[in-house]
C-alpha positions in Angstrom: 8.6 7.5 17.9 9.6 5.1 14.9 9.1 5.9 11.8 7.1 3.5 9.9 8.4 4.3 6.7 12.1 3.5 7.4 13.1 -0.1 7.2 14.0 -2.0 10.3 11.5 -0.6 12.1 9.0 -3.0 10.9 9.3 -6.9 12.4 13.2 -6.4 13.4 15.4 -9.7 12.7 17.3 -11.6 10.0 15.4 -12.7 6.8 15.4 -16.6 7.2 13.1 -19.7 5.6 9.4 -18.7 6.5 10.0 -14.5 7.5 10.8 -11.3 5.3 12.7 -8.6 7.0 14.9 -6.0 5.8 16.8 -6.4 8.9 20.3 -7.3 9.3 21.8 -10.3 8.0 23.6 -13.3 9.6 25.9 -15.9 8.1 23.7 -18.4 6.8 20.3 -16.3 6.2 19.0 -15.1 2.8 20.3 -11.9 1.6 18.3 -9.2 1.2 18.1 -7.1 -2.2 18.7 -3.5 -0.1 17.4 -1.3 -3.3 14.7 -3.7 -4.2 11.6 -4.1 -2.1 9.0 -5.7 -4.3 9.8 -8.0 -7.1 7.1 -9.0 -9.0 7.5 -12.1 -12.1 5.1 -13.3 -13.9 2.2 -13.0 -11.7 -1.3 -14.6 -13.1 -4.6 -14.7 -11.1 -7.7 -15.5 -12.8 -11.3 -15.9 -10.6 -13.0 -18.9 -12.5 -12.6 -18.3 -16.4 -12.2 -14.8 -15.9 -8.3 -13.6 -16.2 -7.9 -10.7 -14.1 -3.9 -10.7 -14.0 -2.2 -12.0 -17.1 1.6 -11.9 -16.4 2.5 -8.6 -14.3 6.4 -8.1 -14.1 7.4 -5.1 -11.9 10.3 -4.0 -9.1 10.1 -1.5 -6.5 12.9 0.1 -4.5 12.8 1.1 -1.3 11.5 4.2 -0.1 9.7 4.5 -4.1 6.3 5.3 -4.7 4.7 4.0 -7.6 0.9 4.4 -8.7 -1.1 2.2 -10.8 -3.9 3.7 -13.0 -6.0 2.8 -15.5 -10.0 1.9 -16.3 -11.6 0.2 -13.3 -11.1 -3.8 -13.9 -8.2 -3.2 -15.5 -6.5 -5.1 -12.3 -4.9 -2.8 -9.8 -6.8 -3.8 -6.7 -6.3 -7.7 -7.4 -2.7 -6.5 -8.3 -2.4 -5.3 -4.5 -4.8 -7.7 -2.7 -2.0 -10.5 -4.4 1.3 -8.7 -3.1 -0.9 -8.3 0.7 -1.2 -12.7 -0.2 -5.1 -11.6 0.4 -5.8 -13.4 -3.0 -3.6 -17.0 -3.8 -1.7 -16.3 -6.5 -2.3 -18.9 -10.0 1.8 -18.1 -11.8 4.1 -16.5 -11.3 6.4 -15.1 -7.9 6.6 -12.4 -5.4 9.1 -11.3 -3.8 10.3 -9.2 -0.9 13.8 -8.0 -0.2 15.0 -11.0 -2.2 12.8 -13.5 0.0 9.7 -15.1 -2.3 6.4 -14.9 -0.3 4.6 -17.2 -2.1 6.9 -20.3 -2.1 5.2 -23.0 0.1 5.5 -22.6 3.9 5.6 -19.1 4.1 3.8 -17.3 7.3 1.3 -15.4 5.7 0.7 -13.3 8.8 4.3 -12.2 9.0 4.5 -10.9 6.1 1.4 -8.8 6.1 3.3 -7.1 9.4 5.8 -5.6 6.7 2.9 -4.5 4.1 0.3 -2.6 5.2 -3.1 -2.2 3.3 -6.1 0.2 3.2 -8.6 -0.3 1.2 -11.4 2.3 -0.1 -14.1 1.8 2.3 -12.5 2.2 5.8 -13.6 -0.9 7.7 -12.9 0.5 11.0 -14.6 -1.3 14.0 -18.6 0.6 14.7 -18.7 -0.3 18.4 -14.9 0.8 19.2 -13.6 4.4 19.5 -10.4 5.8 17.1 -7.9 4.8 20.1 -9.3 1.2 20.3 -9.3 0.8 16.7 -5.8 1.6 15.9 -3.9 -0.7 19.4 -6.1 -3.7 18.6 -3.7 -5.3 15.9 -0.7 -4.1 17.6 -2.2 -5.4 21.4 -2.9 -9.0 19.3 -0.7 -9.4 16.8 2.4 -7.8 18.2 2.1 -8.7 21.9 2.6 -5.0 22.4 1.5 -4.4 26.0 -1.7 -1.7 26.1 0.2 1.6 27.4 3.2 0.9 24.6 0.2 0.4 22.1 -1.8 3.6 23.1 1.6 5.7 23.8 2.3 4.9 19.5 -1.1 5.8 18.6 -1.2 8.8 20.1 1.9 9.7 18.6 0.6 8.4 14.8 -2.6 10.3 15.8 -0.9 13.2 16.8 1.5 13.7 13.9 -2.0 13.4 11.4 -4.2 16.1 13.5 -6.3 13.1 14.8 -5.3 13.1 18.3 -8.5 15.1 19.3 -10.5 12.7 18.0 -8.8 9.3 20.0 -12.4 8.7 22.2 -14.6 8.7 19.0 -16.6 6.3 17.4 -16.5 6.0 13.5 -20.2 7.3 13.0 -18.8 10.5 14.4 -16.5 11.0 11.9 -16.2 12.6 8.8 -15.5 10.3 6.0 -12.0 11.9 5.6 -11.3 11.5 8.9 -12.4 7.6 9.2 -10.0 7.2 5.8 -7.1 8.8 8.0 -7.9 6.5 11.2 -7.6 3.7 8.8 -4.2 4.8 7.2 -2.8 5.7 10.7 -4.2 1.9 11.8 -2.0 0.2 9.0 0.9 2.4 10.3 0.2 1.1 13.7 1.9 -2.1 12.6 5.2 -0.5 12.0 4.7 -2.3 8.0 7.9 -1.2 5.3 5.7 -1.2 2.7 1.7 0.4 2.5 -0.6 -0.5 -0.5 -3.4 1.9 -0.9 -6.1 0.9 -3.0 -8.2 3.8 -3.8 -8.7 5.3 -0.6 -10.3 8.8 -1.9 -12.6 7.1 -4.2 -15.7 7.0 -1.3 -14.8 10.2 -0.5 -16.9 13.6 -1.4 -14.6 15.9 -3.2 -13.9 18.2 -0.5 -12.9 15.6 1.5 -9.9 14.1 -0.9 -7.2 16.7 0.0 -6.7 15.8 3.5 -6.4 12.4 3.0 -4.5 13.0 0.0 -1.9 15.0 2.5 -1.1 12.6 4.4 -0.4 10.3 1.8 2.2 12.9 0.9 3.5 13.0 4.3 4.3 9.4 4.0 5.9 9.8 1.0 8.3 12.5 1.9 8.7 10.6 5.4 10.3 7.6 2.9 7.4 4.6 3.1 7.6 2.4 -0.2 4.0 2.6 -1.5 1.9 1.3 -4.4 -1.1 3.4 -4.7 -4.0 2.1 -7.3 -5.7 5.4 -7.9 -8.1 7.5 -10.0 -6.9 10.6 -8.9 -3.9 11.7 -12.1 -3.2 15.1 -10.7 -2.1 13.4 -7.3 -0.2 10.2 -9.2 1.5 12.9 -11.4 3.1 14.7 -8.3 3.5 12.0 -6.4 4.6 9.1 -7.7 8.3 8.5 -8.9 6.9 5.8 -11.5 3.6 5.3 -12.7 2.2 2.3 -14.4 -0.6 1.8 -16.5 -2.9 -0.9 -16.8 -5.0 -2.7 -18.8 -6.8 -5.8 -19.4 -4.7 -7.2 -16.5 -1.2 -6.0 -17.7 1.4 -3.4 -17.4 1.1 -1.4 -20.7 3.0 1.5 -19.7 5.5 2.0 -16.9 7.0 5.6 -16.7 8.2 8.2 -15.1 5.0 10.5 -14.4 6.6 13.7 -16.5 6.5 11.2 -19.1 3.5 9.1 -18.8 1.5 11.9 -19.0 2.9 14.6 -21.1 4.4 11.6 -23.8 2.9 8.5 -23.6 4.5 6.1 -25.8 1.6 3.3 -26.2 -1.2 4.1 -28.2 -3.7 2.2 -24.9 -1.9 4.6 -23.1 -3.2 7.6 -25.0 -6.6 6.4 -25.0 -6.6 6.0 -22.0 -5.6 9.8 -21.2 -7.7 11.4 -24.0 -10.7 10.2 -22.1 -9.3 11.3 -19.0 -8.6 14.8 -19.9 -12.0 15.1 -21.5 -13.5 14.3 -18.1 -11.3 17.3 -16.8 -9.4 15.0 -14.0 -6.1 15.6 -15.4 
């Protein structure tokens, strides 16, 4: 089957006026930055008076994995619901492989086929069953035909030990197991990039691991990922950057070894005193 986390094997084609693709390029196209995946400059977003982003700079190469931590308000799910175009942006730019989403005339819909999202509470569908759930978006939004559709998510359900559970409804799954439906229901849409905004955080505590594994998998399988999360031990094995937040901004952006071990900002610190206290890192 494709893998999902290997570019080209996401909306295939050149990266023109109104689409972003990693694919190949033609005379005349944009070109696409190959190690860059995300560029993010100068991004502001504020609901009313309230300033929830104030001026977020960041890249990401392909294939990284970075996570974003920090106190809860501090911005990381607007962060990603901005970079999924979910939330209209106030300043500021993003861009993928070189292409700015948020210039005027860009095809919102396209783009979210290259970035996947899951968010903390699952949203899968109540009255359709784990096989129906993950070939809907593909069946409509990809004008995959149905047995193409099923044939990938059995294979996606297969390689995360959910293939037994294809004819279920959501009430008859564990709350780890609806998380992994919904992960394996972004990959259904073949994206380049998946944002996860703190997927374990409606999970019971023996339920974290196995989603936590197959966040893993994805990362060793090469999917470029941001991943807002409250989980330090996982961020600190996982991620090849991570990046604190506060107040809406990047304080600290670091490799985990060092984040955690030698933070440089005194925020920063703070931040991890209160953390360790707690015993979560």
């Amino acid at each position: 089957m494709p893998n999902p986390g290997r570019p080209g094997h996401g909306v295939p084609g050149t990266v023109t006026p109104g689409t972003v693709t990693p694919g190949t390029v033609t005379p005349g196209t944009v070109t696409p930055d190959a190690g860059t995946a995300i560029r993010i400059e100068g991004l502001r977003k504020s609901f009313g008076p309230n300033q929830v982003l104030r001026g977020i700079d960041l890249d990401v190469s392909t294939h990284e994995v970075i996570c974003l931590i920090g106190a809860s308000g501090s911005g990381k799910s607007t962060l990603l619901r901005c970079l999924n175009l979910l939330e209209p942006i106030n300043a500021g730019r993003i861009s993928l492989w070189g292409q700015e989403i948020t210039a005027d005339g860009i095809d919102q819909n396209l783009v979210r086929r290259s970035i996947g999202i899951v968010f903390q509470s699952y949203n899968l569908f109540p009255h359709m069953s784990v096989l129906q759930n993950v070939t809907l978006a593909p069946r409509k939004a990809l004008g995959m035909p149905r047995p193409a559709a099923e044939e990938e998510a059995r294979a996606l359900l297969s390689r995360f030990g959910l293939l037994d559970k294809e004819s279920e409804f959501p009430d008859r799954l564990s709350g780890g197991q609806q998380q992994r439906v919904a992960i394996v229901r972004a990959l259904a849409m073949r994206p380049q990039i998946m944002l996860l905004d703190e997927v374990t955080s409606a999970l019971d505590p023996e339920l974290v691991a196995e989603v936590l594994d197959v966040i893993r998998e994805l990362a060793a399988s090469g999917m470029t990922m941001l991943i807002a999360t409250h989980e330090m031990g996982f961020a600190r094995d996982i991620a090849r950057r991570v990046c604190f937040l506060e107040e809406g901004r990047i304080i600290e952006d670091a490799p985990p070894a060092e984040l955690f071990t030698a933070p440089k900002d005194e925020r920063t610190q703070r931040f991890l005193r209160r953390i360790i206290a707690a015993g979560r890192l």
